[in-house]
N, C-alpha and C positions, 0 to 999 in steps of 0.2 A: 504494500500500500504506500509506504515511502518515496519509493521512485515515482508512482504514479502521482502523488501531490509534487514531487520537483517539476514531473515535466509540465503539469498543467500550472506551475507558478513560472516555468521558463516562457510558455506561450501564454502568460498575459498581459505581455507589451505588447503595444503595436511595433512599435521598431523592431522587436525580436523577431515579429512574423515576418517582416520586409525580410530580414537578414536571411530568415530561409527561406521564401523563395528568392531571392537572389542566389543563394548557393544552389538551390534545386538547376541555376542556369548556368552556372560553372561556378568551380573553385574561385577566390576571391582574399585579398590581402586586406589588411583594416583599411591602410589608404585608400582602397578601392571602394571599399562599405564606406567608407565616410565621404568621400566624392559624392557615392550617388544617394546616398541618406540627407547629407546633408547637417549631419550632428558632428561633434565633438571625438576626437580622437582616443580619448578617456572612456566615451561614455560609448562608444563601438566596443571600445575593450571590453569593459565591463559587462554588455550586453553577450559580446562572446565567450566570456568565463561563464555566464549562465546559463548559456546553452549548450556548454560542452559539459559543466557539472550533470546537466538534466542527462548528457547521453544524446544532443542532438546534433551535435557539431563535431568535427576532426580537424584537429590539426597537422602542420607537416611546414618541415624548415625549407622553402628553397632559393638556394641561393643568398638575397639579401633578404627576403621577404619569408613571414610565415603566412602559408595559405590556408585557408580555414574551407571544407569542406562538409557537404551533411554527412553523417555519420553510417557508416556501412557496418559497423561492430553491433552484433547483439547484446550487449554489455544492457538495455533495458526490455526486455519484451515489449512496451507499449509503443517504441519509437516507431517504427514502420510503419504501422496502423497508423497513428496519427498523421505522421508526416504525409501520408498518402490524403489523408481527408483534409487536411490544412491548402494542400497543394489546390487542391477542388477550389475549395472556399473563400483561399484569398484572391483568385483569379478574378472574385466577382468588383473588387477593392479597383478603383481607377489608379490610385497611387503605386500599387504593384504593376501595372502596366507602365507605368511613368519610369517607377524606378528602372523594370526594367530594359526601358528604350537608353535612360541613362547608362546601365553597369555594359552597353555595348561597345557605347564612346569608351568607356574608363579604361584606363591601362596602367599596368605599373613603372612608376620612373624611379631611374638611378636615384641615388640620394645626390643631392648640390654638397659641391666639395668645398669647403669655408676657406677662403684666402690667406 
């Protein structure tokens, strides 16, 4: 019963729903989730430690950047299922179309090298 109240305390942001489906559309770096969200560099983070506590999100180091993906590990039972009905459901949200017209511009850049 535990995991099932983290994940439904993971999906009760809006911003956290954005976040997957944008990951539902490919893997994605914070700078990239904060591009096309539009929030705080912090508060992407944060939204993504919550979502990978719940079991919804993966991460992976590449290169300079860490990519954060949906979660393919059964580490919760409920993830699948939900993710599968979430996917439906935010589809009907105008923002999630927007976002993701945005996350196709976005891309990731080198870091600026300081003088």
């Amino acid at each position: 019963m535990q995991n099932l109240v983290k994940v439904f305390k993971a999906l009760g942001d809006t911003n956290r729903i954005r976040i997957l489906k944008l990951l539902q559309e490919k893997p994605m770096s914070v700078g990239e989730l904060t591009a096309v969200l539009g929030i705080s560099q912090p508060a992407v983070s944060r939204h993504l430690r919550q979502l990978a506590e719940a079991g919804l999100v993966a991460d992976e180091r590449r290169a300079l950047w860490t990519v954060y993906r949906l979660s393919t590990a059964a580490t919760n039972e409920y993830v699948p299922v939900l993710l599968r009905h979430i996917s439906r459901w935010a589809n009907q949200d105008s923002r999630v179309g927007a976002d993701q017209r945005l996350a196709r511009r976005a891309g990731r850049r080198a870091p600026r090298r300081r003088a």
